[in-house]
Wavefront OBJ file of the C-alpha trace (Angstrom):
o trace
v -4.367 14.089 -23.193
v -5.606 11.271 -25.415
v -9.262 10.932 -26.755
v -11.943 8.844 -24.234
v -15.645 8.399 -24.457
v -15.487 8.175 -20.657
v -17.394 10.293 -18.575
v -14.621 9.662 -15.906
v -10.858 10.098 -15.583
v -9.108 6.975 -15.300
v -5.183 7.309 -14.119
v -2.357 4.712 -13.526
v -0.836 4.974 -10.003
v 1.768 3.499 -7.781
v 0.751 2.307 -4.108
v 3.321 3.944 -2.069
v 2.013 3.161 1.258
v -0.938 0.930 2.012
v -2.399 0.681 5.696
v -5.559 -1.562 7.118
v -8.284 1.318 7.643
v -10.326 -0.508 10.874
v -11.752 3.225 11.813
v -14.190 2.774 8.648
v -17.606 1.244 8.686
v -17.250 -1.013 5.795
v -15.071 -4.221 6.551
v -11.702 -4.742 5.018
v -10.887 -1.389 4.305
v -7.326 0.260 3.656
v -6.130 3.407 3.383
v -3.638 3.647 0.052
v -1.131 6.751 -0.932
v -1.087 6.580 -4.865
v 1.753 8.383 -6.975
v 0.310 9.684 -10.085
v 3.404 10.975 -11.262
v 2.499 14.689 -10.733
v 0.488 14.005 -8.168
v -0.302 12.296 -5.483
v -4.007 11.369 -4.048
v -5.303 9.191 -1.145
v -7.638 6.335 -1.504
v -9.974 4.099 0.709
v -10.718 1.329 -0.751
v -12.645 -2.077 0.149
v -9.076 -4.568 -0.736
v -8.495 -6.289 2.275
v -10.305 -9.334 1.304
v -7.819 -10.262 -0.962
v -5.165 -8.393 -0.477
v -2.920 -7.400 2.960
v -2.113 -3.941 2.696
v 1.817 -5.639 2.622
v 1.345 -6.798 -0.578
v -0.267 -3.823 -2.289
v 2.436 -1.673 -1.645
v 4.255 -1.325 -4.933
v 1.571 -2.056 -7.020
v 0.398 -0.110 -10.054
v -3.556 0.437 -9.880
v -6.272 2.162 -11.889
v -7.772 5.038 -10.151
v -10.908 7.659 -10.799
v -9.482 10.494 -10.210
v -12.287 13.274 -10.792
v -15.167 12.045 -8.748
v -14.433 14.674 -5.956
v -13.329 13.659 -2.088
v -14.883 11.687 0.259
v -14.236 12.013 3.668
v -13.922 8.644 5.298
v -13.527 8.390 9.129
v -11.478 11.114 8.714
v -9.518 9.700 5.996
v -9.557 12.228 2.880
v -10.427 10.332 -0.198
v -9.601 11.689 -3.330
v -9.577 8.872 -5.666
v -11.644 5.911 -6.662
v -9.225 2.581 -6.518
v -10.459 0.162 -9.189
v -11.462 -3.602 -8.770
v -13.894 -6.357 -10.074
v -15.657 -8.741 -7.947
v -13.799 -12.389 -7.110
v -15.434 -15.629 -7.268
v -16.833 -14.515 -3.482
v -18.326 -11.385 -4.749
v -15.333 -8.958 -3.253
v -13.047 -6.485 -5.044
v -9.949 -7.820 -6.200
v -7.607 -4.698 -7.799
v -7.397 -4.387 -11.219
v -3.666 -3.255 -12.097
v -1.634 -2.861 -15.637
v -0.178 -6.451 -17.153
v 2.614 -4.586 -18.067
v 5.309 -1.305 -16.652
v 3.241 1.992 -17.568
v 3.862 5.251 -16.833
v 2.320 6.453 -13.660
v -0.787 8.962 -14.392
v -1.401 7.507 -18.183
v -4.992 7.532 -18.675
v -7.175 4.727 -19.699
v -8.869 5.339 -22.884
l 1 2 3 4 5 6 7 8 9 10 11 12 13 14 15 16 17 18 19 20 21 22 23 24 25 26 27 28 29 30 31 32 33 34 35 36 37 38 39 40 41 42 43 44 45 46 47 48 49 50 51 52 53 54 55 56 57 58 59 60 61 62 63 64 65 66 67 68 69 70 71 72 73 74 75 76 77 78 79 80 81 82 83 84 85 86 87 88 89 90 91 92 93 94 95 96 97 98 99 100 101 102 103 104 105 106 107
């Protein structure tokens, strides 16, 4: 494990399967199965804004992966999925410029 001075755990993961999540309360929510390389976790996450869950698959992401589960209309949530705000104020992912290896931590 490499040195961080973050109080969080932040992993690299693959989307394996991404799904529009209309169950939850907050708009523009998908449900995402992430491959951590050992692992693998579920995440809900607020994408759909700018991104269709079609185009997500696939993609590496960051993800927080020791802030405990959420459960989410039902929906298990086990990891954080990272983004920034667009121009309109909504979460756009933040993902690797370049191949990593899946579960690589940020530090």
């Amino acid at each position: 494990m490499n040195d961080t001075p973050l109080d969080v755990t932040i992993q690299v993961g693959k989307v394996r399967r991404a799904e529009a999540f209309p169950e939850a309360r907050k708009p523009k929510m998908c449900k995402l199965w992430i491959d951590l390389g050992e692992r693998e976790v579920q995440s809900a996450a607020q994408l759909l804004y700018h991104h269709e869950p079609d185009e997500v698959w696939g993609e590496l992401v960051l993800c927080a992966t020791d802030l405990g589960t959420v459960n989410i209309a039902g929906f298990e949530s086990e990891a954080l999925t990272l983004g920034v705000p667009g121009d309109d104020g909504n979460p756009v992912l933040v993902t690797p410029d370049a191949k990593v290896p899946l579960g690589g931590l940020l530090y």
